[in-house]
N, C-alpha and C positions, 0 to 999 in steps of 0.2 A: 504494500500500500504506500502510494507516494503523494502527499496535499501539501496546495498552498497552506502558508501560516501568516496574513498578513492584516495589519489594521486598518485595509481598505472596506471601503463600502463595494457592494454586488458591481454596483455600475461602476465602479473604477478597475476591475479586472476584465482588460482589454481581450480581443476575441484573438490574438497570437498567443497569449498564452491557455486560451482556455484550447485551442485546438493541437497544443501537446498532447494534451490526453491526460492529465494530472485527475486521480483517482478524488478527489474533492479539494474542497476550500476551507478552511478555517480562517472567517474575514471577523473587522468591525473588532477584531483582537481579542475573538472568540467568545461573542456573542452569537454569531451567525455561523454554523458549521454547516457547508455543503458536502452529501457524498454519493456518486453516480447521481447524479444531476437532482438530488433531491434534498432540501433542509432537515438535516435532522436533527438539529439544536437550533431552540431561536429563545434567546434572552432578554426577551423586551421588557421595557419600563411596565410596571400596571397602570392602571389609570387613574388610581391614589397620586402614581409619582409623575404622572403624565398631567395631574390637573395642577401639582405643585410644581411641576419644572414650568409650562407656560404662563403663569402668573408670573412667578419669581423672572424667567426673560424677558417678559414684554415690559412690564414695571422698572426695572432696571435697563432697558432701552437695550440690551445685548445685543451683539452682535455674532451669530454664531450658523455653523455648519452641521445636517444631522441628513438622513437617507431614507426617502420614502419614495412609492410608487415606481422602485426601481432606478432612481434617479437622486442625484447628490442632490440636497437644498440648501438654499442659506435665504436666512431669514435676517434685517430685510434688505443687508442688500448684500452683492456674493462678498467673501472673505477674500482681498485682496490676494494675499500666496496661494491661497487653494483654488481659485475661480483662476490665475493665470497658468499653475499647474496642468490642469486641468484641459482650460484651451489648448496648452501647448501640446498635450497628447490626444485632442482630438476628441477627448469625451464632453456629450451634455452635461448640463445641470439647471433647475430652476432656481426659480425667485418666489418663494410663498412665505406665509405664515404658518407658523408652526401650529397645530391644532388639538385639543386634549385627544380625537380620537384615531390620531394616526400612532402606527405600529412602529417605534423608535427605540433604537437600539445603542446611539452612541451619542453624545453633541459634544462638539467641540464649541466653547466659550472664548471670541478674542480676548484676552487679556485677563489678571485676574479674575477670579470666581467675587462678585460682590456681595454675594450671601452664600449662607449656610445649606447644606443638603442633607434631608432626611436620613437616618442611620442605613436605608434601604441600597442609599447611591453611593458612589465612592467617585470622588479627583482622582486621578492618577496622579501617586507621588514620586515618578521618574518623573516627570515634565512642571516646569515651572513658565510664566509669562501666557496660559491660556487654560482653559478649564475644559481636561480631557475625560468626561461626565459617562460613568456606564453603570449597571449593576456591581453592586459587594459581591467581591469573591468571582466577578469573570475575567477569564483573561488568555493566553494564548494556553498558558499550563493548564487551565482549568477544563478548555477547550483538548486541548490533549486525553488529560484526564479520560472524560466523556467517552473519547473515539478509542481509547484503550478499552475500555469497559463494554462498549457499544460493539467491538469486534473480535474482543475476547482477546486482545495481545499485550501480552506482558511489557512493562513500561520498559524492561533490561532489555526489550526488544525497539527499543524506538531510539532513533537519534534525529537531532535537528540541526539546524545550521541559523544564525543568525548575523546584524551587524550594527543594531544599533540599539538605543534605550527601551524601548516598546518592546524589545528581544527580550529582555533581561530576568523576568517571573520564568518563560519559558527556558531558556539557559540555565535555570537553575533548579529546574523540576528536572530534568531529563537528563539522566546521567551520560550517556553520550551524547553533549550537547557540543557545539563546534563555532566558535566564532572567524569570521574574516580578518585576514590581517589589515585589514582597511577598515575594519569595523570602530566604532567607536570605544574609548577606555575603558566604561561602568558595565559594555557588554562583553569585552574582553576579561574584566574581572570575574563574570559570572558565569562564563563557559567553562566546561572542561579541558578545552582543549583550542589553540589558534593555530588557525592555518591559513594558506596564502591568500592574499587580495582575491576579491570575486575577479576582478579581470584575466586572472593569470590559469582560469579552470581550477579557482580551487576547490568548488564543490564537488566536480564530477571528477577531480585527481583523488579529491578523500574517500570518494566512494570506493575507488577504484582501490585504493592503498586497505583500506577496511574489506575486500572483496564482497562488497556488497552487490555490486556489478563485474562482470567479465568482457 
């Protein structure tokens, strides 16, 4: 079994990589777990924290990015790095308001978080300067977790590769975890093991060195 592991929303996983053939997705930083083309984990807000998260941003005038209808949103108007992102790779996104009865799974907050979040949500405390807003307790490991259980395969059977902060719960769940030698320091501290720059083939040399492939 071979899945993405990334904190992208559905609609930002371009159609080159989807037609590798990658046995599922672990997106939204495993909230959203895709496998054979079907969700089999979705950790969405409830509607408790869905009527408390749209008061607490409209009231405080936010500015921020979340994933519905198959499509990135930013509410109200797009998030400068991520709406040019975005463009530059060719993918849509809208411009709406965010609504207690839509199915959301991640928001990203420009800038500090200016209020408090119910004990149900959690900041990401790897990222400082925006408010990276999901359920307590989901995360790429956690996402792991699940897909371990959900296919019966021993964790001592799993390894991951990563290279930056967002990497780092999973890096440190997953005993053969692997960071890039280009990767960032806090996700280098939290892997097992570094190995060479993604540009130099280091994922598909590791496999190779590990005989995981022939």
């Amino acid at each position: 079994v071979c899945m993405v592991c990334s904190g992208r929303f559905p609609s930002e996983i371009n159609d080159d990589l989807r037609q590798i053939g990658f046995d599922g997705y672990v997106m939204v930083d495993g909230a959203l777990v895709e496998y054979k083309g079907d969700f089999v984990l979705k950790e969405a807000f409830t509607e408790k924290e869905m009527n408390y998260m749209v008061e607490q941003l409209h009231s405080h005038n936010c500015n921020f990015s979340y994933f519905h209808d198959n499509l990135t949103c930013f509410d109200p108007v797009p998030v400068p790095d991520h709406a040019a992102w975005m463009e530059n790779v060719g993918f849509p996104y809208n411009v709406r308001s965010l609504e207690v009865t839509d199915e959301t799974y991640k928001i990203y907050v420009v800038g500090e978080l200016p209020f408090a979040l119910p004990e149900s949500l959690q900041k990401n405390p790897l990222f400082t300067g925006y408010g990276d807003i999901r359920k307590k307790g989901v995360s790429k490991a956690s996402a792991i977790d699940f897909m371990c259980k959900y296919l019966n395969i021993p964790l001592k059977e799993v390894a991951c590769f990563g290279d930056t902060t967002n990497d780092i719960e999973m890096l440190k769940f997953v005993p053969q975890s692997f960071c890039m030698g280009n990767g960032t320091d806090d996700a280098k501290r939290a892997a097992a093991k570094i190995i060479e720059d993604i540009d130099n083939d280091a994922i598909f040399k590791t496999c190779v060195n590990e005989k995981w492939i022939v």
